[in-house]
Backbone as JSON, one array per atom type, in Angstrom:
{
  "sequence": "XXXXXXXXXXXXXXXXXXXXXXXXXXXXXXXXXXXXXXXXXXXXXXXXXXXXXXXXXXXXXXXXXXXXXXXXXXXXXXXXXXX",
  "N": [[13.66, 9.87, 21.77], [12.91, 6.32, 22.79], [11.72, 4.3, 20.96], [10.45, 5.7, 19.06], [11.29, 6.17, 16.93], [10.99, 5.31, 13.21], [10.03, 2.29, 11.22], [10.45, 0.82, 8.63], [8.43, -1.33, 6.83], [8.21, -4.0, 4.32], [5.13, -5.0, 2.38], [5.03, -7.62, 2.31], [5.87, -8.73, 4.13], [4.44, -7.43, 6.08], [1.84, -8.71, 5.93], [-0.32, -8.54, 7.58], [-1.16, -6.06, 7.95], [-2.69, -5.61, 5.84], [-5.49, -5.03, 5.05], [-5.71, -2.71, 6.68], [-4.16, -1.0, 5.56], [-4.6, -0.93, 2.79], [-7.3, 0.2, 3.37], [-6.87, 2.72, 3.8], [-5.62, 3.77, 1.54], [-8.1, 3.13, 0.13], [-9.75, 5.1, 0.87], [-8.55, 7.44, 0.23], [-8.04, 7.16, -2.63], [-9.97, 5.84, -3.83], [-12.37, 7.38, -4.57], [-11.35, 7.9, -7.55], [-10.83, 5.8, -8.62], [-12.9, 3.96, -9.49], [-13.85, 1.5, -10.23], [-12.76, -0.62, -8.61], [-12.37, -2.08, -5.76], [-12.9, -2.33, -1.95], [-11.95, -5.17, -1.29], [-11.04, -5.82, -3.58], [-8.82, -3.99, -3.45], [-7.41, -5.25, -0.68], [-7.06, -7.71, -1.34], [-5.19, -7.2, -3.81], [-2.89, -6.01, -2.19], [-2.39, -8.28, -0.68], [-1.23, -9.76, -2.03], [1.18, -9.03, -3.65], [4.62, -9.73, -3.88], [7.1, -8.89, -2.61], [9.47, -8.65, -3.86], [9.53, -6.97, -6.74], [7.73, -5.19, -9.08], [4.47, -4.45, -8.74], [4.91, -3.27, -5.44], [4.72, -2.55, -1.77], [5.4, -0.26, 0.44], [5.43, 0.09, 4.43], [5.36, 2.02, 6.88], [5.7, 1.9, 10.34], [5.64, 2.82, 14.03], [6.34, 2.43, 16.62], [5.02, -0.13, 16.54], [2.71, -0.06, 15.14], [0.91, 1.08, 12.11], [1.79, 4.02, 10.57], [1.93, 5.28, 7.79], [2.18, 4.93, 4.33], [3.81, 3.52, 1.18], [3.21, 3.0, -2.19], [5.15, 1.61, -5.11], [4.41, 1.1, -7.98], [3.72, 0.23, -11.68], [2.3, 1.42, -13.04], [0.0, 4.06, -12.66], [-1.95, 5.58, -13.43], [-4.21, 5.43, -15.69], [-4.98, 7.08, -17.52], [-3.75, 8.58, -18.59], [-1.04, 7.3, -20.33], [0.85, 8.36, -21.35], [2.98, 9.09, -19.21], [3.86, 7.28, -18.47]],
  "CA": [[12.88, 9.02, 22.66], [12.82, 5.2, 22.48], [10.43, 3.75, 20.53], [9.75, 6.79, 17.75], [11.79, 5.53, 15.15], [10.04, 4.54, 12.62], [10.57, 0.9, 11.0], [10.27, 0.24, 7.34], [8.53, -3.04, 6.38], [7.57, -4.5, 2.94], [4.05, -5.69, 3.05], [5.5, -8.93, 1.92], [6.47, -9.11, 5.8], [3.13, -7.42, 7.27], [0.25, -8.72, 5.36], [-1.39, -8.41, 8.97], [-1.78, -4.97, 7.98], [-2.86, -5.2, 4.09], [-6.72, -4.22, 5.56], [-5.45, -0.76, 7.4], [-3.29, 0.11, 4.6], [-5.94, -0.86, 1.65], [-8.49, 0.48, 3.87], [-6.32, 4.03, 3.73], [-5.93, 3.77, 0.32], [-9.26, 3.09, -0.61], [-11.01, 6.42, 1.73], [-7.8, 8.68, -0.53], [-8.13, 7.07, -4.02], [-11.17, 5.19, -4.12], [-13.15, 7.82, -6.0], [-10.5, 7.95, -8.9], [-10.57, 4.4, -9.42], [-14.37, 3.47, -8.68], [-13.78, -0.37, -10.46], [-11.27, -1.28, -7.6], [-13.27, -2.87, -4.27], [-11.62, -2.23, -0.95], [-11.79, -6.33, -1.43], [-9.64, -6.2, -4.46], [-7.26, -3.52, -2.85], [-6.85, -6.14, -0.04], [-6.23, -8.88, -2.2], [-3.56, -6.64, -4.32], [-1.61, -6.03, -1.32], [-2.15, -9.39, -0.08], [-0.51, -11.1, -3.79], [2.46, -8.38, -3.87], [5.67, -10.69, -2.93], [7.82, -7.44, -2.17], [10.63, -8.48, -4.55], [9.02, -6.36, -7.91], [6.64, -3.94, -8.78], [4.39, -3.64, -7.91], [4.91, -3.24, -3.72], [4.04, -1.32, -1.1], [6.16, -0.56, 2.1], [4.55, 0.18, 4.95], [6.11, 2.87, 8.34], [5.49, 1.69, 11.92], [5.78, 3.22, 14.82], [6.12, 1.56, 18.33], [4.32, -1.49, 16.02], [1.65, 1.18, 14.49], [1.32, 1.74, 11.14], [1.93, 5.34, 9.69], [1.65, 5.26, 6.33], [2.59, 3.63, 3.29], [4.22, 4.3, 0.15], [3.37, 2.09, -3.21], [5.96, 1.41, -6.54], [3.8, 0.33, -9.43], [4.3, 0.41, -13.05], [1.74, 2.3, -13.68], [-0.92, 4.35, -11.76], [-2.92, 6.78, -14.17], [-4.09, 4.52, -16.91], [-6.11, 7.61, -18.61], [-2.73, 8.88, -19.03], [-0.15, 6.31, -20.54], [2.43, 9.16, -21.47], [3.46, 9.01, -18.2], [4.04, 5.75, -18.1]],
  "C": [[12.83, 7.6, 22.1], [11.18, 4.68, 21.92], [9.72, 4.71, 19.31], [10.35, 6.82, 16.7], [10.92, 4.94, 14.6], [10.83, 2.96, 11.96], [9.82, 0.83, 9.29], [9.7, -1.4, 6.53], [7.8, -3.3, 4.82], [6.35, -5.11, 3.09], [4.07, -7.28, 2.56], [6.17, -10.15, 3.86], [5.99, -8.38, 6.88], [2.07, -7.43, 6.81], [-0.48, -8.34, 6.25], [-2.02, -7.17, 8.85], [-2.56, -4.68, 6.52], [-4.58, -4.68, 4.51], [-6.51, -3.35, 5.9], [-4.92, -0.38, 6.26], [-4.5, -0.06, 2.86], [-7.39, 0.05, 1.79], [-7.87, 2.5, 3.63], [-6.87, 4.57, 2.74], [-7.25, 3.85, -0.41], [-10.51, 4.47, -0.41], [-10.01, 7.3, 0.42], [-7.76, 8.56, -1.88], [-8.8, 6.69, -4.64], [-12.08, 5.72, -5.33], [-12.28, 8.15, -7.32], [-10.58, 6.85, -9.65], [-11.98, 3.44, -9.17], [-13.86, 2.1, -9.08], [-13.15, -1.08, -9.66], [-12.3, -1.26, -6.06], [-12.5, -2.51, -3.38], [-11.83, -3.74, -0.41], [-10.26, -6.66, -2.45], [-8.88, -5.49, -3.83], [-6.46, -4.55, -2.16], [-6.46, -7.19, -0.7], [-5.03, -8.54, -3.14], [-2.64, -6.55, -3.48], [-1.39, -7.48, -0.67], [-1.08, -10.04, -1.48], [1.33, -10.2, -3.87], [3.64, -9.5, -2.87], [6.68, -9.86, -2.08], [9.46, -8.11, -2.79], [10.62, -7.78, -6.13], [8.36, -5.37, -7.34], [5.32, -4.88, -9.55], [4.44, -4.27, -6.18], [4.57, -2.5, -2.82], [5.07, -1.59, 0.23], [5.06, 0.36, 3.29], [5.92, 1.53, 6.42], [5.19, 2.37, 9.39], [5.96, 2.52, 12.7], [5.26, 2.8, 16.26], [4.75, 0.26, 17.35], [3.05, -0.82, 15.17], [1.54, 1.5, 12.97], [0.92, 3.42, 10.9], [1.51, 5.77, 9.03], [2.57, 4.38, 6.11], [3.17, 4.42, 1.81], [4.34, 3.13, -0.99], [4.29, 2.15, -4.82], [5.01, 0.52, -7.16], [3.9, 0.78, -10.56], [3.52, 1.49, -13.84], [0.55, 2.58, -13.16], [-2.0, 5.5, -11.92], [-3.23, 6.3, -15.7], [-4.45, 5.75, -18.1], [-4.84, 8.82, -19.0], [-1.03, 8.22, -19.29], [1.37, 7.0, -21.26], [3.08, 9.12, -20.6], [4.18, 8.0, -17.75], [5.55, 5.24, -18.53]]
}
């Protein structure tokens, strides 16, 4: 059907959405990371340029976002073996 592909964008090229997708983020990881605002989230996804890490891409649908999927260097500080 037209229009149910999804579309891949870097949030370097839909800040418009860095509130829905911070706002995600912040209801699914929030209590892991209490020191992190769903102010600062938005301002992390707002600063990401989307040529490094960290980035975040984002899925649309018919202009919609989806979900999201973030590359950062490191995302479990209280375990730096991982890292």
């Amino acid at each position: 059907m037209p229009g149910l592909e999804p579309v891949v964008l870097n949030i370097s090229n839909g800040r418009h959405l860095a509130e829905t997708i911070a706002g995600w983020h912040h209801r699914e990881w929030g209590h892991l990371e209490g020191s992190q605002s769903l102010a600062q989230r938005v301002a992390d996804l707002e600063s990401q340029r989307g040529d490094g890490v960290p980035t975040t891409y984002i899925a649309l649908i018919d202009g919609s976002p989806i979900g999201s999927a973030s590359v950062v260097d490191c995302d479990m500080k209280s375990r730096p073996d991982l890292h």
